[in-house]
Residue, then its C-alpha position, 0 to 999 in steps of 0.5 A: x586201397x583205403x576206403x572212405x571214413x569208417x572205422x572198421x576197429x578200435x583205437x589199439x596200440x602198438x610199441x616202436x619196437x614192433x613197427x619192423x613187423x608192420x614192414x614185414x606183413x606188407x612186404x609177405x602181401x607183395x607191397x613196394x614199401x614207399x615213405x620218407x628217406x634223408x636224401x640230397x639235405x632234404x626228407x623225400x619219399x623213396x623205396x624203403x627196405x626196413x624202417x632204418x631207412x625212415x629219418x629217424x629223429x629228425x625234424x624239418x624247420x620250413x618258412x617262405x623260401x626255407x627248409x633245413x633239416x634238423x636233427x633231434x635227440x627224441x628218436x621219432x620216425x615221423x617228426x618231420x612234416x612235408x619235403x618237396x615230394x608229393x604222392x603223385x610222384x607214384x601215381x601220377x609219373x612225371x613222364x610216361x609213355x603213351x605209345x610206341x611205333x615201328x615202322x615196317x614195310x606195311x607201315x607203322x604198327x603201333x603198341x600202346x602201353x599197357x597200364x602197369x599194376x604196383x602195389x605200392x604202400x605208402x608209408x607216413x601219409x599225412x592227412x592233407x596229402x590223403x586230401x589230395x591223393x582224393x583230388x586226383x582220384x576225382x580229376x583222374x577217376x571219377x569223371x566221363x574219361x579216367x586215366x587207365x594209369x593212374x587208376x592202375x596204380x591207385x588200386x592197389x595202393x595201401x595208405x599208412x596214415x601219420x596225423x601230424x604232431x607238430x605243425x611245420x612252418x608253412x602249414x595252413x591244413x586247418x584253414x582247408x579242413x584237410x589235417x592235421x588228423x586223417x579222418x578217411x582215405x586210409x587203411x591205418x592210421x597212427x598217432x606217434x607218442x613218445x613220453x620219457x621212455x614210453x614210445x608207442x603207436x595209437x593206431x587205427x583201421x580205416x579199411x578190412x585191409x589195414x585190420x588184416x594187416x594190424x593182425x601181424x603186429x603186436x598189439x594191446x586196447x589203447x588206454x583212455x589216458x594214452x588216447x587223451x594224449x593223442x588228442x592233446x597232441x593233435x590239438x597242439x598242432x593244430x593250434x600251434x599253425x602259423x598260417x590262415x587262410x580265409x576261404x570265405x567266397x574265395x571263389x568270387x574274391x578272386x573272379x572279381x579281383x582279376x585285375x587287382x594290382x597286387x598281381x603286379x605286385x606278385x610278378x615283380x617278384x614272382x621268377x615263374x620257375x614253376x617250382x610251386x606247381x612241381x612240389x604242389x600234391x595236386x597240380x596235374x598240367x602235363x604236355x606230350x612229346x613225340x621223339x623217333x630214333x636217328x633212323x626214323x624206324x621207332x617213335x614213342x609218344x610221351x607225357x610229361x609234367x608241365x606247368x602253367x607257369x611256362x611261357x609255351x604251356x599256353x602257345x598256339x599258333x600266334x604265340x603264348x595266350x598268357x605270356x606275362x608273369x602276372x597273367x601266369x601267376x593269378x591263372x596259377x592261383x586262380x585256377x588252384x583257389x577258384x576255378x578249381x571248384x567249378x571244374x571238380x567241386x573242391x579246392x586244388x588246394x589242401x594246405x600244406x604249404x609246399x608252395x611257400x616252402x619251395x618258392x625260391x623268393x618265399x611268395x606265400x599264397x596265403x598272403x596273396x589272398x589276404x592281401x587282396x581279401x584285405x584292399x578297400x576296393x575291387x577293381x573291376x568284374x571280370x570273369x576267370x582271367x585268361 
């Protein structure tokens, strides 16, 4: 598992012909290799078995609503950005069992589900999603009650970090602080170069781990000139992002503005399917199920992902508490921008613009905020909305 900021060697490099090896020393560690695959017109995170399984030479071209794929001459491993899969895919399941039961002539007996142990490394890990996996250590870890699953399958986790060399449509990492170059929650770190014929790594270790792992690989002293590269890309991302967000008292922009009419505006074109909170790399909202066999001799308890923008999210016994598309958006961003700080001390929100890319009729959070940040009047003071 990565530890947080300090580097435990110097920046090195490594040649594209030698990153098979980086494969092959993990798998000797008994790591599942996760990262990105061309699947279904679109780069997900899958099991990979070599590194020509990586989406090799292509790019992703993202905007409100849109997402293409694009292939490139220039054979980069890493040139695309973000797709609809986030890391907690791994971490945190979509739908896990809780507990089984059996019914006996004494009974129920009931077995709870032990905490599963992978080890996972993750492949092309971008800095804002190391924010997030951050998140959801401090929401499932670092409070009074920990998910045993969660911080099961986070132990072992090995992170390869990819600071960003190109800035995707949708991005807004910069406004949130979160990339676009990693700066901690990793084991190494690479910055992809490719220059004419040269194509190499820049790479660094984040943890004893990540240097024990760089030992099996090839490497040399990075060059003053091949590091003043790296910079210049990296600099070139981040002035290159399209999308601001201003975060300036974010929190009490929004508390004050709970009835402001752009949420109306919003749910006029807001279709509530819950596409920007399954994409989101920090959305945890889960909801539990109990089935049982035909014979009601086995049960087994459930939970899966659910999402705030479902009218039954927030049912009970008299009916939804937020049963308007309105009210079920500005808890969505609310709750993400505002509120979120005051539960876990940090935004829900790390930049990376899954929820712009996925939203079929292209909403854009960033615009939302701006929209209100920018109205010459408040319209009341309220307190959270509910």
């Amino acid at each position: 598992m990565a530890q947080t900021p300090q580097q435990v060697m110097e920046q090195v490099v490594f040649e594209r012909i030698h990153f098979p090896k980086l494969f092959t020393a993990l798998l000797n560690k008994g790591y599942q290799i996760i990262g990105p695959v061309l699947k279904d017109g679109a780069i997900i995170y899958d099991p990979l078995n070599s590194a020509d399984d990586l989406p090799i030479g292509y790019i992703d071209e993202q905007d409100g609503g849109v997402y293409r794929l694009k292939k490139q001459k220039e054979q980069s491993l890493f040139g695309y950005v973000v797709g609809p899969h986030a890391w907690k895919k791994f971490l945190f399941p979509s739908a896990l069992r809780l507990w089984s039961a059996k019914r006996s002539d004494k009974g129920f007996s009931i077995t709870a589900e032990e905490a599963v142990s992978p080890k996972f490394a993750f492949i092309g890990v971008r800095s804002c999603d190391i924010h997030a996996i951050a998140i959801q250590d401090k929401v499932f870890t670092a409070g009074q009650y920990t998910d045993a699953s969660y911080q099961s399958r986070r132990a072992d986790t090995f992170i390869l970090a990819v600071n960003c060399g190109r800035s995707g449509g949708t991005c807004f990492c910069t406004s949130m602080h979160t990339g676009p170059t990693a700066t901690f929650g990793f084991d190494l770190a690479v910055t992809e170069i490719i220059e004419g014929n040269a194509h190499y790594f820049l790479t660094e270790a984040g943890s004893e781990l990540g240097a024990e792992i760089l030992r099996e690989i090839p490497t040399r002293i990075a060059r003053k000139k091949e590091m003043e590269t790296a910079g210049s890309l990296l600099q070139a991302t981040a002035d290159n992002m399209k999308r601001r967000l201003d975060t300036t008292d974010i929190k009490d922009l929004l508390y004050h503005n709970s009835e402001h009419p752009r949420w109306d505006d919003v749910a006029a074109r807001c279709l509530t399917c819950a596409n920007c909170t399954m994409v989101c790399p920090t959305c945890f909202c889960t909801t539990v199920e109990d089935v049982t066999d035909l014979t009601g001799e086995h049960a087994e308890r459930w939970r899966k992902w659910d999402s705030c923008f479902t009218r039954d999210f927030s049912y009970i016994h008299s009916g939804s508490v937020r049963s308007s598309a309105k009210s079920r958006y500005r808890q969505w961003m609310t709750h993400k921008l505002a509120s979120w700080i005051d539960q876990f001390g940090t935004s829900g929100c790390v930049g990376c613009g899954r929820c712009i890319t996925w939203c079929p009729v292209g909403i854009d959070i960033t615009e939302e905020v701006r929209a209100i940040r920018e109205s010459t009047t408040s319209i009341g003071k309220s307190t959270v909305p509910g």
